[in-house]
C-alpha positions as CSV (number, residue, x, y, z in Angstrom):
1,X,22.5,-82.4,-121.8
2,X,25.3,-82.2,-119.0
3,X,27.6,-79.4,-119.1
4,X,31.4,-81.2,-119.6
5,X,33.0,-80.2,-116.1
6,X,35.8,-77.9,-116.0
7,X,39.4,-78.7,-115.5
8,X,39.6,-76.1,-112.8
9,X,36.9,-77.3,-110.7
10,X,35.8,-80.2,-109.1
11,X,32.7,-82.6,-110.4
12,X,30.2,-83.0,-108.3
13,X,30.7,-85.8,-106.3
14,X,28.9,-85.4,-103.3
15,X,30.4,-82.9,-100.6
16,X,32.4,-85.4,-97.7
17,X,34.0,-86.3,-101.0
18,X,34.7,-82.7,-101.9
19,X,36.1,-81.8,-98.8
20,X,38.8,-84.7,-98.5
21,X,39.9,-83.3,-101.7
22,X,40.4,-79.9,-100.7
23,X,41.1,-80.6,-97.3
24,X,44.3,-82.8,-99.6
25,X,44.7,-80.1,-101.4
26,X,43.3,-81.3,-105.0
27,X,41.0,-78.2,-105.7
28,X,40.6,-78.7,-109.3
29,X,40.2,-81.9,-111.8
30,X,43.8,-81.0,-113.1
31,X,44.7,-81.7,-109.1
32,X,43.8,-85.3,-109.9
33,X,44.6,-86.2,-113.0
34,X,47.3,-88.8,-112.1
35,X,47.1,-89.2,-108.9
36,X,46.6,-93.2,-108.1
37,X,43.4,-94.2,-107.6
38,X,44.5,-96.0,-104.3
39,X,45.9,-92.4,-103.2
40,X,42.5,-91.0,-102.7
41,X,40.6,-93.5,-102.0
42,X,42.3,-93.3,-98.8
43,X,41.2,-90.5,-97.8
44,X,38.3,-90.4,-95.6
45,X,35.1,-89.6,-98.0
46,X,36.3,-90.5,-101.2
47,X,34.4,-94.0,-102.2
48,X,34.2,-95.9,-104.9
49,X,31.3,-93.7,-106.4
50,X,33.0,-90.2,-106.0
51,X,36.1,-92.5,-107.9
52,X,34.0,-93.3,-110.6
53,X,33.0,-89.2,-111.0
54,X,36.8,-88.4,-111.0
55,X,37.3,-91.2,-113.9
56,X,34.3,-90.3,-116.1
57,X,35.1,-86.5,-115.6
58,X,38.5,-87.0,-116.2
59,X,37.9,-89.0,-119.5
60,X,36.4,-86.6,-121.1
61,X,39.3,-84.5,-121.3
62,X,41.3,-87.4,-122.3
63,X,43.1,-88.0,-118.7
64,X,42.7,-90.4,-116.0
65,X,43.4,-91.4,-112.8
66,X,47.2,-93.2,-112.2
């Protein structure tokens, strides 16, 4: 069973992923709840995979990406 991730930290979604988002300074999953998905996928490291983390992680605290 996978621990639900915390709203004050980040899902693990590989580090280059991890570091655009704090180098953008979104340092917790409440940073990106929101935030268009086009937004950060422009930022260098953040694919469609580490997307897909956000979303899933996101969902299950009922909130999404804009």
């Amino acid at each position: 069973m996978t621990a639900k991730p915390d709203l004050d930290s980040l899902p693990k979604i590989g580090a280059p992923a991890t570091r655009a988002l704090h180098d953008a300074g979104y340092t917790s999953l409440r940073d990106v709840a929101g935030v268009p998905r086009v937004r950060l996928a422009g930022l260098h490291g953040v694919g469609p995979k580490a997307l897909r983390l956000l979303q899933k992680a996101l969902q299950e605290h009922g909130l999404s990406l804009g």
